[in-house]
C-alpha positions in Angstrom: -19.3 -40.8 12.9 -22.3 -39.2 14.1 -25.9 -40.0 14.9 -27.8 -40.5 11.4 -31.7 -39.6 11.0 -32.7 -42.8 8.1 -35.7 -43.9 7.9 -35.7 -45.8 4.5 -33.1 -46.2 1.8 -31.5 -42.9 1.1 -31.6 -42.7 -2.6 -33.4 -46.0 -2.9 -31.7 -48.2 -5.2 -32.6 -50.5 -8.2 -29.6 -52.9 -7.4 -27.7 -54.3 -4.4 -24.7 -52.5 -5.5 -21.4 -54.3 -5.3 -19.2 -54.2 -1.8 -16.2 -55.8 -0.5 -18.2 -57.0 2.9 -20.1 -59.9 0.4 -17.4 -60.3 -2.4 -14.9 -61.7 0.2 -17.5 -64.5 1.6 -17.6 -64.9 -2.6 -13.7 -65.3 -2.8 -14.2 -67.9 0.5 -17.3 -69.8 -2.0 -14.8 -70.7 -4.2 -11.7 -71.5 -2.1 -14.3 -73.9 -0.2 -16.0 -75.5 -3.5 -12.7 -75.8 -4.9 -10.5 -76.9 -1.6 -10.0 -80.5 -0.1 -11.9 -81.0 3.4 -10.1 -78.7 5.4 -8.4 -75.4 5.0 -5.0 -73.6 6.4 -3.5 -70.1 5.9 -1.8 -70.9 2.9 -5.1 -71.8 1.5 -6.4 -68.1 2.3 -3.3 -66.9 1.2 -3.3 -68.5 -2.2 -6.7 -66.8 -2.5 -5.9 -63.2 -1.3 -3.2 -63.4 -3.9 -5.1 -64.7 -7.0 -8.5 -63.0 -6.5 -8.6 -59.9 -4.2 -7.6 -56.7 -5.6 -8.8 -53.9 -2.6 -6.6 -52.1 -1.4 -8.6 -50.1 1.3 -7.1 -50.1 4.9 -6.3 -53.9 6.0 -6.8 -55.5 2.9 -4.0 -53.1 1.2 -1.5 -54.1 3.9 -2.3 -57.8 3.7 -1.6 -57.9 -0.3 1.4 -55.7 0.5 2.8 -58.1 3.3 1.9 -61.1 1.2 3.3 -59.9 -2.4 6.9 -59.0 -0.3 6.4 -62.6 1.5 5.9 -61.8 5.1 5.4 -65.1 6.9 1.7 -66.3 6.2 1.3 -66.7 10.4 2.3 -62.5 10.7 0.6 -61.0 7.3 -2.5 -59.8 9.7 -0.3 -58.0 12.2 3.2 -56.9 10.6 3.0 -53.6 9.8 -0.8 -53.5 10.0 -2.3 -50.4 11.4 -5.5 -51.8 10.7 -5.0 -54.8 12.4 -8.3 -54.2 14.2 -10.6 -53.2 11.3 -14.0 -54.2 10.3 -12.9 -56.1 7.3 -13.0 -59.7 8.9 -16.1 -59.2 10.9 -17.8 -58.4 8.1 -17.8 -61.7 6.7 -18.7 -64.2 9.3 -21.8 -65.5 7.7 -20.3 -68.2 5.1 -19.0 -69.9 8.3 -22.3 -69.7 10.1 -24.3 -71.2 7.4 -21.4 -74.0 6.8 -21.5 -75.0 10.6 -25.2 -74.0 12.0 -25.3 -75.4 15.3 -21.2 -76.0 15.4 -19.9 -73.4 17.1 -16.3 -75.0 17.3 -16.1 -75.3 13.2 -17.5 -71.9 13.2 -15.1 -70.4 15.5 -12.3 -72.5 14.1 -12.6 -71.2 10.2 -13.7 -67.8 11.0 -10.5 -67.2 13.1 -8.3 -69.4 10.5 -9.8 -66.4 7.7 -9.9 -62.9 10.1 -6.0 -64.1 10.9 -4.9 -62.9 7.3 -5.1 -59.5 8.0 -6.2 -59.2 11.7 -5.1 -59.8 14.9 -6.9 -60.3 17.6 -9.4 -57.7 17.9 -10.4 -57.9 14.4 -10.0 -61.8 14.5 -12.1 -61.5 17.3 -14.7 -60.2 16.1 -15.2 -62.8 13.1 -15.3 -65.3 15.5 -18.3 -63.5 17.9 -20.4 -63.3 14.9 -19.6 -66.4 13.5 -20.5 -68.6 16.4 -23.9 -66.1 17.6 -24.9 -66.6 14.0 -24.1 -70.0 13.7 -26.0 -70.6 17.0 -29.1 -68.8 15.7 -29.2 -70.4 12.7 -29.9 -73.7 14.7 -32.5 -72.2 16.1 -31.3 -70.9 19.6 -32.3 -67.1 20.8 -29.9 -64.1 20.5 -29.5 -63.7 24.2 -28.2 -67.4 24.3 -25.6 -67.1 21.1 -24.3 -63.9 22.4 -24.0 -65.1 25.8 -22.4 -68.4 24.1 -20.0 -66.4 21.8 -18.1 -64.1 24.1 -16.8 -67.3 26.1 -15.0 -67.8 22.6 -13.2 -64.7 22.5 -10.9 -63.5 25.4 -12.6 -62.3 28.0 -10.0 -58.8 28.4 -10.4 -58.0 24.5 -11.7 -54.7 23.8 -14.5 -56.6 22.1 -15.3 -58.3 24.9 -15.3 -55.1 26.9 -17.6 -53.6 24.7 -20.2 -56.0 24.2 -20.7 -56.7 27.5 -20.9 -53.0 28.3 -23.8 -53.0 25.8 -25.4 -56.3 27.9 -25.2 -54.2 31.4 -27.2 -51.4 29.9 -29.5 -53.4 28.1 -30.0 -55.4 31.0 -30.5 -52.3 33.4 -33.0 -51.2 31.2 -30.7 -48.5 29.9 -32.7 -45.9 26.7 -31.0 -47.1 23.5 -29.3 -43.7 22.4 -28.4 -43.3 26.4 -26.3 -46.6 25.8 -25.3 -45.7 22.4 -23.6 -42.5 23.7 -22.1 -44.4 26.9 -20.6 -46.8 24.4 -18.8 -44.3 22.1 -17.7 -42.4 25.1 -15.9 -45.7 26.1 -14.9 -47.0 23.1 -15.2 -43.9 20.3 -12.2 -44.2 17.7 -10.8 -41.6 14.6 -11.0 -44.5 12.7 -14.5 -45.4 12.0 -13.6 -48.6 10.9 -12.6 -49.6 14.9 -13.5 -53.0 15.0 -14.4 -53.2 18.9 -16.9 -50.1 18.3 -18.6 -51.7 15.3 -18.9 -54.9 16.5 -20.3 -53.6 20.0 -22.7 -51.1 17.6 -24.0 -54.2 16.0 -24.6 -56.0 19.2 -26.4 -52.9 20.3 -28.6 -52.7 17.0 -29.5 -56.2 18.0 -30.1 -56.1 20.9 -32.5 -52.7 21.0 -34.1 -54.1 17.9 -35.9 -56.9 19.8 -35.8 -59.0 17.1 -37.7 -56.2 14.3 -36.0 -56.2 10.9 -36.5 -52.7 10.1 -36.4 -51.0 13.6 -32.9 -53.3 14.3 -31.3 -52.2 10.8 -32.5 -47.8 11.0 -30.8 -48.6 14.9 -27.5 -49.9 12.9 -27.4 -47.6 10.2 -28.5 -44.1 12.5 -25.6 -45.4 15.2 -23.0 -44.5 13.2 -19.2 -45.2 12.5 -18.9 -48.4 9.3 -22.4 -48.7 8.8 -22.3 -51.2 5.8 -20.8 -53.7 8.3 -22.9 -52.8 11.5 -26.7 -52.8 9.2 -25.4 -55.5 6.6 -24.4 -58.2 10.1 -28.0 -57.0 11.7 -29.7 -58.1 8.4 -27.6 -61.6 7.8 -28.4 -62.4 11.9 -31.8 -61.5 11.5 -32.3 -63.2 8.1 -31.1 -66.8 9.8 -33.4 -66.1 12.6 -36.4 -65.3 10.8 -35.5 -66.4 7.7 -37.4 -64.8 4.1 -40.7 -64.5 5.5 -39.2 -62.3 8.4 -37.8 -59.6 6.1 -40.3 -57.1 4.9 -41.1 -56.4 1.3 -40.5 -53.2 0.9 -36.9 -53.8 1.8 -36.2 -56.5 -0.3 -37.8 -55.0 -3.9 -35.3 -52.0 -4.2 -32.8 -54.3 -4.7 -33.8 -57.2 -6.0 -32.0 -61.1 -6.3 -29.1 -59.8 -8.5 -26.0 -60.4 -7.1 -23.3 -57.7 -8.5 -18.9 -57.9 -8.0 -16.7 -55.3 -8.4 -13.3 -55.0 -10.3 -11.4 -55.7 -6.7 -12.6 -59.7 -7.5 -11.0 -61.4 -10.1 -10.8 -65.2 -11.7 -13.9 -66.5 -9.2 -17.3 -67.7 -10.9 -19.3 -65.7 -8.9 -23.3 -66.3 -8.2 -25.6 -64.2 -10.2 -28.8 -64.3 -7.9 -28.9 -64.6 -4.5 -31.0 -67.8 -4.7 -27.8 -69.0 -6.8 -25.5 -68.0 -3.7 -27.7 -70.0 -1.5 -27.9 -72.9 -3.1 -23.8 -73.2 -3.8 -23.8 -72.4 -0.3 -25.9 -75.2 1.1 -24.4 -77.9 -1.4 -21.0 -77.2 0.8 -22.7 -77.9 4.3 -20.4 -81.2 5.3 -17.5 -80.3 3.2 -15.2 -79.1 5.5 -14.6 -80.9 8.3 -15.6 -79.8 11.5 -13.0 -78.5 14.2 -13.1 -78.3 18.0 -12.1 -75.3 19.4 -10.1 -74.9 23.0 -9.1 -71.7 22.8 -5.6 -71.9 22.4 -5.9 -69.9 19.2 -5.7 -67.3 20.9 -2.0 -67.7 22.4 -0.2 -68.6 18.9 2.3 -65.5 18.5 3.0 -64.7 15.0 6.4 -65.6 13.3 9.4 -62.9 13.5 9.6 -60.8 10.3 13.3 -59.9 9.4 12.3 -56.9 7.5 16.0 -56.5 5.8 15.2 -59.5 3.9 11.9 -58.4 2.0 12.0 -56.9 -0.9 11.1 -53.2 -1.0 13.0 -52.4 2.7 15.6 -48.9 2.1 17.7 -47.2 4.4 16.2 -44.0 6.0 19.0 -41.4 7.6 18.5 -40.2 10.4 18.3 -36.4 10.4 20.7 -35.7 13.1 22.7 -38.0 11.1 22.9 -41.1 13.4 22.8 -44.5 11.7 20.4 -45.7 9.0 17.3 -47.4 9.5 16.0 -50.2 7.4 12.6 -49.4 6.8 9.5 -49.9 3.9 6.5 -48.0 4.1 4.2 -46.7 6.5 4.6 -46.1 10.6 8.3 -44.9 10.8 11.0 -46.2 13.4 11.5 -44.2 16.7 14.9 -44.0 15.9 13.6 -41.4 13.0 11.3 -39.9 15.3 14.0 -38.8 17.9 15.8 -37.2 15.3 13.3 -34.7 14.3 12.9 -36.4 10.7 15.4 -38.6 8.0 16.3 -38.6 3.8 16.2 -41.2 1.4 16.7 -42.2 -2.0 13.6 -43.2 -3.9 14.3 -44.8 -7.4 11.5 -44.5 -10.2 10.7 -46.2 -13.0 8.7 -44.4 -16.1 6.6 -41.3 -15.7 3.3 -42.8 -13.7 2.2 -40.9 -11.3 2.7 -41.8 -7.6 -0.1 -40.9 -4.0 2.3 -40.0 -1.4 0.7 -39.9 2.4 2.7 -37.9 4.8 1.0 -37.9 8.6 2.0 -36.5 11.7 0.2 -35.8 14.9 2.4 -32.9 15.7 2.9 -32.1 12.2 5.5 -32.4 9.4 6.7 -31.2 5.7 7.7 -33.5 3.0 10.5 -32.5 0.2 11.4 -34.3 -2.8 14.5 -32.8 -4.9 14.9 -30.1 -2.0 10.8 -28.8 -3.3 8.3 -29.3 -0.4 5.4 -31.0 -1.7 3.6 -31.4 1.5 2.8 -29.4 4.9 1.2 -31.8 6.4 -0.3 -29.1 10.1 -0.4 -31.2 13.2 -4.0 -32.6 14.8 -5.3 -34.2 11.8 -7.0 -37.4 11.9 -4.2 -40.0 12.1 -5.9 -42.9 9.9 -2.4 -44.2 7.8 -5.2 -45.6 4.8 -3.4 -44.7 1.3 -7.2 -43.9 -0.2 -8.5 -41.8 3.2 -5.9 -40.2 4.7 -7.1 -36.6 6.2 -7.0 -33.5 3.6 -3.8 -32.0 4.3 -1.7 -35.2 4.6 -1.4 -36.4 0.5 -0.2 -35.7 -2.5 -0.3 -37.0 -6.1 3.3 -36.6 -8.0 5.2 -37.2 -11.0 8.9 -37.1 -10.2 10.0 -38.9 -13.6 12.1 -41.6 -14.2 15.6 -41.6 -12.6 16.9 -40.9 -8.3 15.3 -38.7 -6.2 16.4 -37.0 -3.3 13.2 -37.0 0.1 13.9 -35.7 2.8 11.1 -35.4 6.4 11.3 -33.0 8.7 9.1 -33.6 12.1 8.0 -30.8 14.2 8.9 -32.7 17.3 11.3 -35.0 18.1 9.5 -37.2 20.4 10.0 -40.8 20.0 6.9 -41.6 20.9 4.8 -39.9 18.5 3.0 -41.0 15.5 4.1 -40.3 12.4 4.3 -42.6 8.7 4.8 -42.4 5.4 3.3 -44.2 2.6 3.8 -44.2 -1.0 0.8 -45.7 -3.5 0.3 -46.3 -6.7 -2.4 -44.4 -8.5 -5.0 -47.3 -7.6 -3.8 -46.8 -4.0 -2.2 -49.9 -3.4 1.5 -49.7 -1.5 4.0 -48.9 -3.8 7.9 -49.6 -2.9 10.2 -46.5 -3.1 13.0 -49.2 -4.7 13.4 -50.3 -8.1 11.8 -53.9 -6.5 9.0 -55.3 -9.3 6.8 -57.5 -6.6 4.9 -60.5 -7.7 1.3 -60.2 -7.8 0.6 -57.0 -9.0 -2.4 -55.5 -8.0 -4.5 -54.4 -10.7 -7.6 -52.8 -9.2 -8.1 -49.6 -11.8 -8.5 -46.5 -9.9 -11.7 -45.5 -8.7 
């Protein structure tokens, strides 16, 4: 979250080592080669649930909401504090390369994926990338794609905001870092996975780059913030602009044409090489059919959630002993903030070890069995992620089988401040605090 000083791969590596950002556009390969000619939610659904096992930040909640069965149309917003993460802007490409010069299909099935577990900010920024790639892969310049793409998103996003920020101070002739630091000062986030940022960050890369491969990535990588996403988009955009030739050797030898998953993906046939990936990908061009797009995406609301009816929902009680809450995991009701705090009864089954994440921007302490267990100081970084929650704010315990007694107690009683819980199992998916088996069970071993 800082200015970076690369040059060069930094150790340079012998593999492209596996990452989430290309194993979902893998997952999305084989709901495509394997689908009918058009695809819904339920579709992506079906796929979140059979083959994708992470359980960092977005993705976690989207399994969660999914396994308790939140309404398909609210999975990427119920709930989600990472509603406006990285993870669907990541993996725009498959949908450029589908539709290259269809900006309509592009937009349409980017927006139909980012909606599992986005909402619009996140969604938004699928869709940006998705139609300025697909638009460069036809041939047209950036200037014209970007220009192109932000009349798909809404004009008042913080997406939008930010991108065309970026354009102004490009456009005025701006220094790069001079904008770089203009943009964070605007749009800087404790969460380096902000969506809004990264995808304005990428733009900037771009942009600064002038079209050089290695000058446009080092920009990417040295701005900062979730700079997998922000250098791994430069590269793709680049690569269907310039196409193999354009790259330059000494970047593609380290890593080779390998193509390697990780033990979050599960029951896909996955391409080995990347000339494999290519090939399955072209073979699907005219598959789908194509979409127009008329931006009323962007006014669907998502479904009510009655969160008494899904599995995994307990009472909290109040502290100043008002009535009980219903209430899961994660951000907690206001009713619970008033009152300074709240019990409840967690059941456990066997003797495996449970990650508990207590956060609180003014501070709180956590006690199971009447035994604090965490003191969690006020003014850490609130990001509610089950695998990256600031040191100070977790725990790893073993209670044993049978009823426990937690109890919460909030240093301020001010309804309006943020404060969650969160309960995981060892591999740091959401665990319920009831006796509730879920379907699906995640199974992503612990790292």
């Amino acid at each position: 979250m800082e200015r970076l000083h690369f040059s060069f791969y930094d150790p340079v590596p012998t593999i492209a080592p596996p990452n989430d950002d290309l194993e979902l556009q893998l997952v999305w390969l084989h709901l495509v080669e394997n689908a009918g000619p058009s695809l819904t939610q339920a579709d992506f659904a079906k796929a979140w649930l059979d083959h994708l096992h992470y359980m960092w930040d977005e993705y976690g909640r989207t399994r969660w909401n999914l396994r308790r069965g939140v309404p398909v149309e609210s999975v990427g917003t119920f709930e989600n504090p990472f509603h406006a993460g990285m993870g669907s802007p990541i993996r725009s490409e498959i949908w450029a390369c589908l539709f290259a010069g269809d900006p309509d299909s592009a937009a349409h099935y980017s927006a139909l994926d980012a909606s599992l577990d986005h909402g619009t900010e996140g969604i938004a920024g699928e869709v940006l990338f998705a139609v300025m790639q697909s638009e460069v892969a036809s041939g047209k310049n950036l200037e014209d794609a970007i220009t192109l793409a932000l009349r798909y998103i809404p004009a008042e996003s913080e997406t939008a905001l930010a991108v065309e920020g970026i354009r102004n101070s490009h456009r005025h002739g701006v220094p790069a870092w001079d904008c770089w630091k203009e943009l964070l000062a605007r749009h800087g986030h404790e969460n380096f996975t902000h969506a809004p940022l990264n995808v304005a960050l990428t733009i900037w890369a771009l942009w600064y780059g002038e079209g050089d491969f290695e000058t446009s990535i080092l920009l990417a990588v040295n701005g900062g913030y979730d700079t997998d996403c922000t250098a791994a988009t430069v590269g793709a955009t680049l690569g269907l602009m310039v196409g193999l030739d354009g790259i330059p050797e000494r970047w593609i030898e380290p890593i080779g044409e390998g193509v390697f998953v990780g033990p979050g993906i599960v029951g896909i046939s996955a391409p080995q090489t990347l000339m494999e990936l290519t090939e399955r990908t072209a073979a699907l061009i005219g598959k789908l059919v194509p979409m127009d797009w008329d931006g009323s995406f962007w006014e669907q609301a998502p479904s009510p959630v009655d969160l008494e009816t899904l599995p995994g929902t307990l009472l909290l009680h109040p502290a100043d002993g008002g009535q009980p809450v219903v209430w899961a995991n994660g951000e907690l009701p206001i009713w619970i903030k008033q009152a300074g705090g709240a019990s409840w009864t967690w059941h456990v089954e066997g003797n495996e070890a449970r990650e508990i994440i207590c956060l609180a921007r003014d501070g709180a302490r956590l006690f199971i069995d009447n035994k604090e267990v965490i003191e969690c100081p006020a003014g850490l970084p609130y990001v509610q992620a089950t695998h990256r929650s600031a040191e100070g704010s977790r725990v790893t315990v073993s209670p044993g089988t049978g009823t426990h007694e937690v109890r919460l107690e909030l240093n301020s009683r001010d309804p309006r401040q943020d404060a969650s819980i969160i309960l995981a199992y060892p591999n740091f998916h959401i665990c319920p605090w009831t006796k509730d088996e879920l379907p699906h069970a995640a199974i992503l071993p612990a790292a």
